[in-house]
N, C-alpha and C positions, 0 to 999 in steps of 0.2 A: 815487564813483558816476559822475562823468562821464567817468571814463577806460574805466570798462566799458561806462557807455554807447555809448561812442564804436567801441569795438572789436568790440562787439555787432553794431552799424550796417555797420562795413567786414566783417564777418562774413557780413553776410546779403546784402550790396553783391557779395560772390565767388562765393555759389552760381550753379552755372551749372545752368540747367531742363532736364529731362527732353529727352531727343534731340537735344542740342544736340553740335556737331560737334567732340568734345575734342580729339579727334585735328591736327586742323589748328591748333588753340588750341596744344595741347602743343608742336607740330612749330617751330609761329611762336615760342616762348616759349622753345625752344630756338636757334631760330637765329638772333636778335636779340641775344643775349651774347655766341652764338659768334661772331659780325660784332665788336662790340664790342671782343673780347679778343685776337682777332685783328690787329685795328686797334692796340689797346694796343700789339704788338711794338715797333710803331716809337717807342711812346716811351720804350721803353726800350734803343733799338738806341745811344743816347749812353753807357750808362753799361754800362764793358765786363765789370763784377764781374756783373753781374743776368744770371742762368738761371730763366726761367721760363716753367714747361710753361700753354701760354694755347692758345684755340681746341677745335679738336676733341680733341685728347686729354687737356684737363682737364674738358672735358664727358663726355667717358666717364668718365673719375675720379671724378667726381662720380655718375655715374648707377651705374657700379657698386660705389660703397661701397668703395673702396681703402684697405683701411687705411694702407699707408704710401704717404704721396702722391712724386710725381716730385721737384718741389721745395719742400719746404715754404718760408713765410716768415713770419718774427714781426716784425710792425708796433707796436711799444712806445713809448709819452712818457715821459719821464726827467721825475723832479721836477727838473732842477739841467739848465737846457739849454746852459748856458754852459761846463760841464765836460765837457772832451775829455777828460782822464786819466779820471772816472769814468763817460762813454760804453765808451770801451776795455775796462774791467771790467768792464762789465755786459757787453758783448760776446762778451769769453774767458770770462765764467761759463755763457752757453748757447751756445758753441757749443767745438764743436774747434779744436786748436791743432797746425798741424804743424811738423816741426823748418826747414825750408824758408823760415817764416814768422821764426823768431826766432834761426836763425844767420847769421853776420857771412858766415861763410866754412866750406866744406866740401873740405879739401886733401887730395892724397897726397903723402905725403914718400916718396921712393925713398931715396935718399942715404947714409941710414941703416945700420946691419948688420940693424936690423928693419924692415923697411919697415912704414908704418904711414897710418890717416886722422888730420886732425889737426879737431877741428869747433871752432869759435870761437863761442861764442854774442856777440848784441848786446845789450849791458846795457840802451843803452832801449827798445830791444825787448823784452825780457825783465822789463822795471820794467810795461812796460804790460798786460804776462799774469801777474797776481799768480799766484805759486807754480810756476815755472817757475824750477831754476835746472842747471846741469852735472849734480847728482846726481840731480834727476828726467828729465834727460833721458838720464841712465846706467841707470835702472829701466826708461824706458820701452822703451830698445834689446833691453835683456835679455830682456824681458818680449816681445817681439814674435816670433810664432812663424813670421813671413817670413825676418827676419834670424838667429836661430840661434848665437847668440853669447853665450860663458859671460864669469862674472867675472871672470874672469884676460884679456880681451882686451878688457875696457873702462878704461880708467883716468882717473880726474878728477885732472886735475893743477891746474888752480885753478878756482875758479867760475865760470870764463867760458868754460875750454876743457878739452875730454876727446881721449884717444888711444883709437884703435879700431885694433887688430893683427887681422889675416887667422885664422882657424882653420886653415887648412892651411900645409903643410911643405914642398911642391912649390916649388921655387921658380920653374919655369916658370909657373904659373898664379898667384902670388902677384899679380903686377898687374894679370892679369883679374881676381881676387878682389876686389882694390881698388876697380876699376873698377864691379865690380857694387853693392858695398856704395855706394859717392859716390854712385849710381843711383838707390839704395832710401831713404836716409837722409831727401834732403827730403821724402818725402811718409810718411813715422813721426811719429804722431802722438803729439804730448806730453803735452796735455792735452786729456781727454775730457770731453764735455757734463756739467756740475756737474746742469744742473735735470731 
């Protein structure tokens, strides 16, 4: 009963009376966050992973009902604060993973009679995005309708590392092919948002 009471009171404490000036109210009530958030950049101008849409154009966001906003961000408490390996997983469970992120090394071999990419994934990198291993990251290539690349031009030769051959036969444009593919590789994503 006291909590309704209470909210009753801050209730009747916010109507504003007849001909009273909203306009200016609204206009201040706006511009007092956006000062605010604006101001916030700089606290975040240390930490160089943080994109965040602040000031006037998260006030339009907000005013016109955006469904997908600029940059979201989920601010979460862990029961276990102490554990870095199960921060990591809960990490790679909402959000993306790209190859960029959990390979060692992304090569071309010429030398070869095929010339070929050679991708080395990092095991502990790879231990820290449960379910990431060469063979999902041989689905996810295939599967991308950027790169364009059948089963016969991906090959898992062990757990840690896959060969990726050129689709073409030319052999003048063989190592711009390469070239393109090393390009596109880091940012194929391997693992998509679980939640």
């Amino acid at each position: 009963q006291v909590f309704l009471d209470t909210c009753l009171s801050r209730y009747h404490s916010k109507i504003i009376e007849a001909g009273a000036s909203i306009g200016a109210i609204g206009a201040q009530s706006i511009g007092e966050p956006g000062t605010q958030m604006t101001l916030k950049t700089f606290h975040f101008a240390g930490v160089a992973s943080m994109n965040v849409t602040l000031g006037v154009p998260r006030i339009k966001e907000i005013i016109n009902a955006v469904k997908k906003i600029s940059t979201p961000i989920i601010t979460t408490e862990l029961l276990s604060e102490q554990d870095e390996l199960f921060a990591a997983k809960v990490k790679c469970s909402i959000e993306k993973v790209v190859l960029g992120e959990v390979a060692a090394a992304i090569k071309i071999v010429l030398r070869s009679n095929q010339p070929h990419l050679v991708v080395e994934l990092d095991m502990q990198r790879t231990e820290r995005y449960m379910g990431i291993s060469s063979d999902t990251v041989q689905l996810s290539i295939l599967n991308d309708p950027k790169i364009k690349l059948k089963s016969e031009h991906v090959r898992v030769i062990d757990e840690t590392k896959l060969r990726i051959y050129p689709t073409g036969t030319d052999k003048s444009k063989l190592q711009l092919e390469l070239h393109n593919l090393k390009s596109m590789l880091p940012k194929l994503i391997v693992k998509v948002d679980e939640v």
